[in-house]
C-alpha positions in Angstrom: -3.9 -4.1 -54.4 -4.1 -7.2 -51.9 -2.7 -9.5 -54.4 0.3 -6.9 -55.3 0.7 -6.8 -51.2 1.1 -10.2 -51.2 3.8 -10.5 -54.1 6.0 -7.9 -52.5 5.6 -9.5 -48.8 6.8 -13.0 -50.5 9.8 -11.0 -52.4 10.9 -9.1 -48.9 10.2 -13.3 -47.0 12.6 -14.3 -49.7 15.0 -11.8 -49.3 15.1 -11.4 -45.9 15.6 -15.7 -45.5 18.4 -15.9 -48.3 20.5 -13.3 -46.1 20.2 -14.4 -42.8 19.6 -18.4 -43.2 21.6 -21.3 -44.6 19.6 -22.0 -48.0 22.6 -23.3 -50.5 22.4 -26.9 -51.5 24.6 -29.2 -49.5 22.5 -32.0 -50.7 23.1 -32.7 -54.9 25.5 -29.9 -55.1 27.1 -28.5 -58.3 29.0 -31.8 -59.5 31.5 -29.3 -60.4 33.9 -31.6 -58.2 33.3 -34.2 -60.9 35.0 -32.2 -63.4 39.0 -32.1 -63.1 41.7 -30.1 -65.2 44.9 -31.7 -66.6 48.2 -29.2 -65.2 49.6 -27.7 -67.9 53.6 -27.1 -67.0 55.0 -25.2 -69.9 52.6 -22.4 -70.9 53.7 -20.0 -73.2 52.9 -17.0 -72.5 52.6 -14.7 -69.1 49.8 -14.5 -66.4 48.9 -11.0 -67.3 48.5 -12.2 -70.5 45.0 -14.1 -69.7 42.4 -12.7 -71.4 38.8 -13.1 -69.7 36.8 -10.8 -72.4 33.8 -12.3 -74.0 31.3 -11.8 -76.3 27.4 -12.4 -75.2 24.4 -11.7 -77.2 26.3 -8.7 -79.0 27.6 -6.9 -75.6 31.6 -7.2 -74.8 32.0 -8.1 -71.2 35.3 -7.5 -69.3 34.9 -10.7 -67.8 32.3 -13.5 -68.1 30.5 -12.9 -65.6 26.4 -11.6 -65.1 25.5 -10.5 -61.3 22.2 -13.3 -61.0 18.9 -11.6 -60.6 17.5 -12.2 -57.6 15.7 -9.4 -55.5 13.2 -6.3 -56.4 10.0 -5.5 -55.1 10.5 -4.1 -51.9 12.3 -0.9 -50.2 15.6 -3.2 -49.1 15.8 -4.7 -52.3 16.1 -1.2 -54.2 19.4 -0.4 -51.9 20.9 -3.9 -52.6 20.5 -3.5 -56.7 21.8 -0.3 -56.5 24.6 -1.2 -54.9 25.1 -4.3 -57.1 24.3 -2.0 -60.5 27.4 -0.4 -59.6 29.8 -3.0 -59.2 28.4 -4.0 -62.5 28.9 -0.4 -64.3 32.5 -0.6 -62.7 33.5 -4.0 -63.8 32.1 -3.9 -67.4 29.9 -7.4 -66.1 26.0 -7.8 -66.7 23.1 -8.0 -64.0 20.0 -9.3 -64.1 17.2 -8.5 -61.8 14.4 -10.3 -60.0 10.9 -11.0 -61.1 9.3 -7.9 -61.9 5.8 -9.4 -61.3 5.5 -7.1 -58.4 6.2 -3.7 -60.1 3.3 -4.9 -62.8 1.1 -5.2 -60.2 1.8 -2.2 -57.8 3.9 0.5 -60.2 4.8 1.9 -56.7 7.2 -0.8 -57.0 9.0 0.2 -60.2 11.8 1.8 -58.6 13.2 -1.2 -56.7 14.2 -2.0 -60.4 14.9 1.1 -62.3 17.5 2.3 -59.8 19.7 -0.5 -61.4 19.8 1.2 -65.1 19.6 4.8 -63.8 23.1 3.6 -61.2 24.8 1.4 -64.4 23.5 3.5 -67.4 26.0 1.0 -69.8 25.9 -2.1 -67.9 24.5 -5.2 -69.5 21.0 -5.6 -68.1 19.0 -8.2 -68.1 15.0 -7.7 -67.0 12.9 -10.5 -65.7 9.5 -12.2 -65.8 8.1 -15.2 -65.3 7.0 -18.2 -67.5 3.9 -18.8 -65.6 2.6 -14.9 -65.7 2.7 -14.5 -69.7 1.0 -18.7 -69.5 -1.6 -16.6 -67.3 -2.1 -13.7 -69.9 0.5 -10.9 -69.4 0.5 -8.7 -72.8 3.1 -7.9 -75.2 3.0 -4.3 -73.9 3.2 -5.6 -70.2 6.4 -7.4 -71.2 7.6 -4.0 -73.1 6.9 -2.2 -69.7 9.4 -4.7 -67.7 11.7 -4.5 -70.6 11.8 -0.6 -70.6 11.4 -0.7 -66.8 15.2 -1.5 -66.4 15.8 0.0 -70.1 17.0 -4.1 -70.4 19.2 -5.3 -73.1 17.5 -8.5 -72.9 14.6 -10.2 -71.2 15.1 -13.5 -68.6 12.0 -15.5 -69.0 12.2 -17.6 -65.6 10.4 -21.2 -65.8 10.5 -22.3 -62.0 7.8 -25.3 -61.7 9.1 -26.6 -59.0 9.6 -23.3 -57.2 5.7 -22.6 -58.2 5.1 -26.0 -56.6 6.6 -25.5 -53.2 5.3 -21.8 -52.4 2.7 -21.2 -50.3 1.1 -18.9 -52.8 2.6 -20.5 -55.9 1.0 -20.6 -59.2 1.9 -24.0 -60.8 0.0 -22.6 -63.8 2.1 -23.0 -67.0 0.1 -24.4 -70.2 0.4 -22.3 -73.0 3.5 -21.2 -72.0 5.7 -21.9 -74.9 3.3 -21.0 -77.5 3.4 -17.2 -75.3 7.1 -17.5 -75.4 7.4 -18.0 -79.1 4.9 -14.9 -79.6 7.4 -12.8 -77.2 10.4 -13.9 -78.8 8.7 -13.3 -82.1 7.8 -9.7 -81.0 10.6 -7.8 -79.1 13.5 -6.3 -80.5 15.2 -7.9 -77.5 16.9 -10.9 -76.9 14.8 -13.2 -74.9 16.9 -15.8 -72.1 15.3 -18.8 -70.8 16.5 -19.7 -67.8 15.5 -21.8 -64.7 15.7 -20.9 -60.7 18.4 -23.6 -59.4 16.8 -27.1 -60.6 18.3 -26.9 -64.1 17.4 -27.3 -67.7 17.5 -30.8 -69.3 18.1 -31.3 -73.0 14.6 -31.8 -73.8 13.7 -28.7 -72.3 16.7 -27.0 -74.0 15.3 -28.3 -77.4 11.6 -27.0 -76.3 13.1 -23.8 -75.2 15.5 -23.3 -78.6 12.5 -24.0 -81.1 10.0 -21.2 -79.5 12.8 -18.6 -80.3 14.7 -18.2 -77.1 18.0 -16.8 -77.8 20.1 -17.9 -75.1 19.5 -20.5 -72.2 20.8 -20.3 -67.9 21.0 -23.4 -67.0 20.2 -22.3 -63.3 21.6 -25.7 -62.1 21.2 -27.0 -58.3 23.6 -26.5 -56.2 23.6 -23.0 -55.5 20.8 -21.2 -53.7 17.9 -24.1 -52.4 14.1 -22.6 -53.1 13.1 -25.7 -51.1 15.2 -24.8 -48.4 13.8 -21.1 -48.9 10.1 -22.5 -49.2 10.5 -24.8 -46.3 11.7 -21.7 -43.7 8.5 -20.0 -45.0 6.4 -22.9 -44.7 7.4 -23.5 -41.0 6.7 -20.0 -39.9 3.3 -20.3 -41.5 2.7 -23.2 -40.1 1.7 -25.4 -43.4 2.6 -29.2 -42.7 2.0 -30.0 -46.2 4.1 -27.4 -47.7 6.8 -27.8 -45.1 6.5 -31.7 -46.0 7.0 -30.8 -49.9 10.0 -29.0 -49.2 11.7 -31.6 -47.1 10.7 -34.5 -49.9 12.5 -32.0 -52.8 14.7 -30.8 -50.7 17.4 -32.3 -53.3 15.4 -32.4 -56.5 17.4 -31.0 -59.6 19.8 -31.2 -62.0 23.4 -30.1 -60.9 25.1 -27.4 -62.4 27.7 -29.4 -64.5 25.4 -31.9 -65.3 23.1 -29.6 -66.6 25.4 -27.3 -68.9 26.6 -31.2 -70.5 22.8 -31.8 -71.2 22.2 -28.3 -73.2 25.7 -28.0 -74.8 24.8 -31.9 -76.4 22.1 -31.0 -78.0 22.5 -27.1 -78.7 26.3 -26.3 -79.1 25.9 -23.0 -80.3 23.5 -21.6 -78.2 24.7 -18.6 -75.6 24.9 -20.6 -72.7 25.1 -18.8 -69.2 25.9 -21.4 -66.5 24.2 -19.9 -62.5 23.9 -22.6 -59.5 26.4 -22.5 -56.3 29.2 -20.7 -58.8 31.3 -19.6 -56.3 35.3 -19.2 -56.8 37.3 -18.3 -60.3 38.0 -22.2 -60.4 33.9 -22.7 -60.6 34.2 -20.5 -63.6 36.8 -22.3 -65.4 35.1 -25.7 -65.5 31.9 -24.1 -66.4 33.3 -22.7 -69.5 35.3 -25.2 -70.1 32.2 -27.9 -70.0 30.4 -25.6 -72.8 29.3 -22.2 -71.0 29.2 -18.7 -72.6 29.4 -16.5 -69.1 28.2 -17.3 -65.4 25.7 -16.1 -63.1 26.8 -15.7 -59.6 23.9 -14.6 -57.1 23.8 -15.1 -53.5 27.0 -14.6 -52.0 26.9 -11.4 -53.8 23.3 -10.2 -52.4 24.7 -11.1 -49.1 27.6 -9.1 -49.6 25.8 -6.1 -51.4 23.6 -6.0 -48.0 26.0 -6.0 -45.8 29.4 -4.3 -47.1 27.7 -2.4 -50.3 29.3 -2.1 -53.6 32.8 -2.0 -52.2 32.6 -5.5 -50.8 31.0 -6.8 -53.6 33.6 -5.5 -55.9 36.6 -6.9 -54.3 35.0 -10.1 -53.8 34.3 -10.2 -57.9 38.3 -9.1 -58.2 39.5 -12.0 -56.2 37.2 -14.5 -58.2 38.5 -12.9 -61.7 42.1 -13.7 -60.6 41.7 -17.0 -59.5 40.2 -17.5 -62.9 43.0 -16.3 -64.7 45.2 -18.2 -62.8 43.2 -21.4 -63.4 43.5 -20.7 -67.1 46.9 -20.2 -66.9 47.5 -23.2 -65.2 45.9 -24.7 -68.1 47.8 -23.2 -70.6 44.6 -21.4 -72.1 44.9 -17.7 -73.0 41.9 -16.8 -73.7 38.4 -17.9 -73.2 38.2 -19.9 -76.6 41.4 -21.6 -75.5 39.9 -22.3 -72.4 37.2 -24.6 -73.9 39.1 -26.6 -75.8 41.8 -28.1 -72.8 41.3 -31.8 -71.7 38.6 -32.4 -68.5 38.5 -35.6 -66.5 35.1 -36.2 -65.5 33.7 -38.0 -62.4 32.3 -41.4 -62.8 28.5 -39.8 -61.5 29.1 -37.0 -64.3 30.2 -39.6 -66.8 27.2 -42.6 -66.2 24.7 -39.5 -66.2 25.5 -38.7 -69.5 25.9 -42.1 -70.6 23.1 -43.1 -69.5 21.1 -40.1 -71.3 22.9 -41.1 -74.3 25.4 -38.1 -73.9 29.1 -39.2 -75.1 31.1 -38.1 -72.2 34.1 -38.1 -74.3 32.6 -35.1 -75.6 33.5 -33.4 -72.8 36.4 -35.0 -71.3 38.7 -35.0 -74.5 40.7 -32.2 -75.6 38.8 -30.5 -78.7 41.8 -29.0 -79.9 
């Protein structure tokens, strides 16, 4: 019961720093700015006209978005998903919740995650467990239990080595990993989604990730929330100079966003692709599709506003995005997501010597696929 204690005081620490402190990357950012559309002055058809629907692992979406998981495991966290479960039952969007660790460890805690299916009975959902607890030995039928916890429609399998690395309590424990993942992925009737925590996915990862079974990838890109800013706060209170010195050395470590949607897409161009890390307007949205992504994940400016307006907030916040999207897309002259992906970029000279210099044509990306 200690050690259960001790994951759901770390999930309320992380929750209660991410709303009330400045922990989004300033330093690497998105590289999203290194991405430009070419105006399109004569489309052809009318604003109302856009169509944002999407397809994603067999679930239609009335717009491509997924609410990020990022909180469970404690009292406040059970008000803030319910309040974002219903802006996602309202809005025909996904959600995904936080690590479930805790609610394996104390059932006590198993509310804090099923209040999100029981408040969005046909949402999307998306359950959540980490790489390094199945590495460490949790069963097939401990996975079930997280799965039918949430009654998910797919599993997140979160690898966060870096993260592992810079808590105080971290478990920076992940051999045998894969070979776990390809035994889940082999065994549930759900989907399973790799995704990382805000330092990105690399190609070589991707590839890893792709031949153990995963069916979809989030690229969890920096840019977005900082868990070394996160770590550091919590590392200061507690006093540890060699954590707090960890977290101010990585304080920028990653792979942006953009950068790290390019890297997957060159190597797995079919694979649902859902692009989270400092997405923050419809214009965000746009590039990330149009650079290869299936859907986003948007996470903290929504907890923030789930905490302190509720649902209501949330939801117009998520309207105002969805129209600057379509009106990015019709400014573009693309009516429809598939459109949308196949209009000419510019990209950046960073974005374009990255990828040439990981042997990623950048043309690839910056010409118009049409």
């Amino acid at each position: 019961m200690g050690r259960s204690r001790t994951v759901s005081q770390r999930k309320f620490d992380h929750l209660s720093i991410c709303l009330r402190r400045n922990v989004e990357n300033k330093g690497t950012g998105t590289w999203f700015d290194e991405v430009q559309f070419v105006h399109y002055a004569v489309p052809n058809f009318d604003l109302n006209d856009v169509d944002i629907t999407v397809n994603f692992l067999g679930r239609d979406f009335k717009a491509p978005i997924i609410i990020a998981g990022m909180t469970g495991g404690h009292e406040t966290a059970a008000r803030i998903n319910a309040e974002l479960a219903r802006v996602a039952e309202e809005l025909g969007i996904g959600m995904g919740v936080g690590s479930q660790r805790a609610a394996i460890e104390n059932p006590r805690l198993a509310y804090t995650y099923a209040i999100v299916r029981e408040t969005a009975p046909n949402a999307f959902i998306i359950a959540n467990i980490g790489a390094a607890q199945i590495a460490r030995g949790y069963s097939i039928d401990e996975v079930k239990r997280i799965i039918n916890m949430v009654k998910a429609n797919a599993l997140a399998v979160h690898f966060n080595p870096a993260h592992e690395c810079l808590q105080l309590e971290g478990e920076p424990s992940f051999k045998g990993s894969l070979d776990k993942l390809r035994e889940i992925t082999s065994t549930l009737e759900v989907p399973v989604i790799a995704k990382e925590v805000g330092f990105g996915i690399s190609k070589e990862a991707a590839e890893a990730l792709a031949k153990v079974g995963v069916r979809a990838i989030d690229v969890g890109g920096s840019g977005g929330t900082n868990w070394a800013l996160v770590e550091y706060y919590r590392a200061k209170k507690s006093r540890s100079k060699i954590h707090e010195r960890l977290c101010k050395l990585l304080i920028d470590w990653g792979i942006p966003t953009a950068v790290s949607i390019c890297e997957v897409r060159s190597v797995l161009p079919k694979i649902p692709l859902i692009a989270t890390g400092g997405i923050r307007t419809g214009l965000d949205i746009a590039k990330a599709i149009a650079l290869g992504a299936d859907v986003v994940g948007i996470g903290l400016p929504l907890l923030r506003l789930a905490y302190k307006g509720g649902s209501n907030a949330v939801i117009s916040e998520l309207r105002a995005i969805i129209h600057e999207l379509k009106v990015v897309m019709f400014l573009v002259g693309a009516q429809t997501l598939y459109e949308l992906r196949e209009v000419p970029l510019i990209l950046g000279p960073r974005l374009s010597r990255w990828l040439k210099l990981r042997g990623i044509d950048p043309e690839e990306f910056s010409r118009s696929r049409a």
